[in-house]
Every structure is written in C-alpha cells, then in structure tokens.
N, C-alpha and C positions, 0 to 999 in steps of 0.2 A: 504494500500500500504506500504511496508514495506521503512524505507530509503533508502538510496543509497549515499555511498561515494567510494571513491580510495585506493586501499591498494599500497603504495609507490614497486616501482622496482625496490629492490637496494639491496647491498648485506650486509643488517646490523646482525649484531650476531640474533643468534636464542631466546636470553631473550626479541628484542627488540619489540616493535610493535606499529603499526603507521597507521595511517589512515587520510582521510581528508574526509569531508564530501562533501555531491550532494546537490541539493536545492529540491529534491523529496523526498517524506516518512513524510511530516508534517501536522500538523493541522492551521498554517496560510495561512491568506486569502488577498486575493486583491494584492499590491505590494509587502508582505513578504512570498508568497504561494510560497515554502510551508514549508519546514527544515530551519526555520530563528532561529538562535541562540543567534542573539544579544537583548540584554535586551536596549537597549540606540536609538533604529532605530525608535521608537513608535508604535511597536508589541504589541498588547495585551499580559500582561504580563504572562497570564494563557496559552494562546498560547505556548508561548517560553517558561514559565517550561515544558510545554509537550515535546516538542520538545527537552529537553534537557534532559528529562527522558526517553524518546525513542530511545536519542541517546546513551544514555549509557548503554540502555539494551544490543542495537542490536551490539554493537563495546564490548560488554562486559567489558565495564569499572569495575578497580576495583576501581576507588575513585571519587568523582566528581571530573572533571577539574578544576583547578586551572584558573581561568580566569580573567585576565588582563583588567584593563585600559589601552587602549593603545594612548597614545598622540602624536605619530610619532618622538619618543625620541633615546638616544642610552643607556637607563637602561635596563640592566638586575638583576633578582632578582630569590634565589634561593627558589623555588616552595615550597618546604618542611615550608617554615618558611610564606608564604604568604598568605596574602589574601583580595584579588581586586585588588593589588596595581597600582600603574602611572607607566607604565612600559613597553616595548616593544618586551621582552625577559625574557624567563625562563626556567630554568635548574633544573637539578636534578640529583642524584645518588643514591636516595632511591628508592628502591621498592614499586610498584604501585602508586607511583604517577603521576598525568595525567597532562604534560606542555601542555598548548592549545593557539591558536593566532587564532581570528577570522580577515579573510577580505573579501572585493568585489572588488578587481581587484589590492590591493597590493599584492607582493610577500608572501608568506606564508615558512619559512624554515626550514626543520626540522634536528636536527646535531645530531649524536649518534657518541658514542666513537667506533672502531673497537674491543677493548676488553668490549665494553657491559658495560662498568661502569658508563657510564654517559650520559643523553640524554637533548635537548633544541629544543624550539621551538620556529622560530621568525619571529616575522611579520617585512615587511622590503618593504613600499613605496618609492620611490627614494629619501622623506627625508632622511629616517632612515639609506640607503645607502651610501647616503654621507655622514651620520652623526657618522657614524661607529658601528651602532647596530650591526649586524653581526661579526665586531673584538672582542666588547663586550662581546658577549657570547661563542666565539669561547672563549675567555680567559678564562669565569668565569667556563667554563667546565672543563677547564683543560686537556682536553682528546687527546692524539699522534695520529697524524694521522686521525683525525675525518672527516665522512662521513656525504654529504649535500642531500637532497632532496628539490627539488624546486615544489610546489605544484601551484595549481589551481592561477592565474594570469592575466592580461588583455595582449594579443598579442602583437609582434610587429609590425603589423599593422592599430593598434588602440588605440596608447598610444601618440598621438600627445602631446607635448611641446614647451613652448615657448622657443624663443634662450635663454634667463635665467638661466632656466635647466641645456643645455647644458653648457654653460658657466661656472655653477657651479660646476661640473663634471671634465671639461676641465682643471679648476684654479687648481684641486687637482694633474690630471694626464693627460698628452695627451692618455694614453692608453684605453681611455674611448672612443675616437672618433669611433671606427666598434660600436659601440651601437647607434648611434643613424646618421640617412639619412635627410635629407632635403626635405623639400616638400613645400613650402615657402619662402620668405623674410625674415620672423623669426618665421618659426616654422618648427619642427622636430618630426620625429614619433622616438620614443625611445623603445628601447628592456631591457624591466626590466630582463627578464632572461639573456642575454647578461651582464647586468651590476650586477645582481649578482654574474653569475661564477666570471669577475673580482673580485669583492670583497672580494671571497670567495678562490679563490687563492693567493691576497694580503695577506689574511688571513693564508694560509698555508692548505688549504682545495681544496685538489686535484682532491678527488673524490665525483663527482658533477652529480644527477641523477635527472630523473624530466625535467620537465619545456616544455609541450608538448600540453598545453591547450591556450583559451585565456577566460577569462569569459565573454568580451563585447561582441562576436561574437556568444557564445552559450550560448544561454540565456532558454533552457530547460532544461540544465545543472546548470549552476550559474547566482550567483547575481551577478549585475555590477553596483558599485554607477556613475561611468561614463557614462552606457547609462539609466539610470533609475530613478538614483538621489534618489528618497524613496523606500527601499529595502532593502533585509534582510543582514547576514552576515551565513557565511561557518562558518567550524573551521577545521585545522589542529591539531594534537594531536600528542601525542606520548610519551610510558612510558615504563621504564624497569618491567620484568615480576620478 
C-alpha cells in the first residue's frame, strides 16, 4: 500500500514544497499501524526507520528531515546547523533541507516566505501558543509577508479544556475568547485553528490556509494521542527546492 499524506493548498512560490503525512502506507502494527514516525511513542524501532525510508522515497525527499525534540517550548532553531535538538520550530533558507514537526492532534504549521527564500515548520499545542512559538519562528525566518498552513489537528469539537486554559489565553488577550464555547462549569471545547490564525496575525501572518481536518474524529486518517493515548505521530514537512 503505498502512503498517503496532504499536499498543502496555498499559494507558496513554485521552489517550495510541502507535504504532511496520512497514518496509511506503513509497516507498524497494533496502536502505531501504520505510517508512525515517531521514534519516542515505543514503535518498534525497525518499524519506524521503514516508515521513515518510505517516506522519503514516496515525498521525494532530498535530505533526511531534520527532526526535532519537541518539548512544547517557544525555541526555534535553524535546521541547517541541527541535529535532534529540544526545540519546537525550525527554519531554513538552504536548499533541500527538510524542516519537519511531528504531532497527534497538536497544531502542525508550516511558514514559507512569498519570495521562496525561507521556509519553517512548527509544531504549536496550545502551550507552545501561548508560549509564543509561532512569533519565534515567524522572526527567526525573517521573511515579509510570510504564508501559514495549518495542517492535520484535533477539531473544534473535540479539544475540550479546562477553564485554566482559557484563563490562560484570556490573561494575555480578550481577543482569544471566539476560540473557545463553554460546555461546563469549567470546561470549554477550544479551537486550536481559531487560536492559531490569532496568533499568526499577532504575528503579522495574514495569509493563513489549512486547518480543515480534526484527527480525534478521523481516526483512519490520523493518530490522536487524545483518543488513543498509545499511538503513533504524522509529520508535516517542508523544504525549498
């Protein structure tokens, strides 16, 4: 079965190219079955280099991914000079190098510059949200005018929170409140695509495409450590040609 991922719908320069992966096309079994990319989920490890060798055939990578430790931080680091680092974001302006962010039901973001010179990929849980990941790499790019994709995510109708969350959110800005409904005494279902266009507009990031899946709800589609708990991870990608 060959894989399956998304090729993003956005209008990025024609060097750039982007993709996120499906959870179809692998050789894991049981809760990581079957395109599980993560090495840290406890996938047999032979498993997931297949899986990572099959993804780069079929997406025609030209470099292995650059792949992150991701701790729900606001670092970014640039891709050219890395390798594994604790980090949540990564960018680049080199040719063929491959930024990648795995999740299961965090945000996944992908930024290109409109003149093609610089591309980042970031993972972005509603920690990492608040925590300004997303400003982070919008800076470290440098790029006028940068174009967002918001990739493979959990709904909002299946991202419940406690009033915490929101509160946390709230303290920074009331203009967070259309993200998230009430459904409780103190819980709230919350729209992570909602609260990262804001972000990504605080940010200066106008044009914002994506954000159309939920992974809790399609689960032939993606992994979702929210409804699953032991399970694989995606990956979003994306590299100048």
């Amino acid at each position: 079965m060959p894989i399956h991922w998304i090729e993003p719908d956005w209008p990025a320069p024609p060097n750039i190219r982007a993709a996120s992966s499906m959870r179809g096309g692998g050789v894991s079994n049981g809760p990581y079955a079957s395109l599980n990319l993560g090495t840290h989920v406890g996938d047999a490890p032979g498993s997931v280099a297949e899986n990572r060798a099959r993804l780069t055939v079929s997406l025609g990578l030209p470099s292995e991914p650059v792949w992150l430790e991701q701790v729900h931080g606001d670092r970014t680091v640039q891709a050219d000079f890395a390798s594994n680092p604790q980090a949540d974001a990564a960018w680049t302006s080199a040719h063929g190098v491959v930024c990648a962010v795995m999740t299961a039901d965090c945000l996944p973001v992908l930024l290109c510059g409109q003149d093609g010179a610089a591309v980042a990929a970031v993972h972005a849980g509603w920690r990492g949200l608040l925590g300004g990941i997303i400003q982070s790499a919008v800076a470290a790019m440098g790029a006028r005018d940068p174009l967002a994709w918001l990739g493979p995510a959990i709904g909002p109708e299946a991202f419940e929170v406690g009033g915490d969350v929101r509160e946390a959110f709230m303290n920074q800005s009331a203009g967070y409140a259309p993200a998230f409904r009430q459904t409780g005494e103190k819980t709230w279902l919350a729209d992570i695509y909602h609260l990262g266009r804001i972000v990504l507009h605080q940010a200066g990031v106008t044009g914002v495409y994506g954000g159309n899946w939920c992974t809790f709800t399609q689960p032939d589609d993606f992994f979702s450590y929210r409804r699953d708990r032991d399970t694989g991870r995606m990956a979003s990608l994306i590299w100048r040609e």
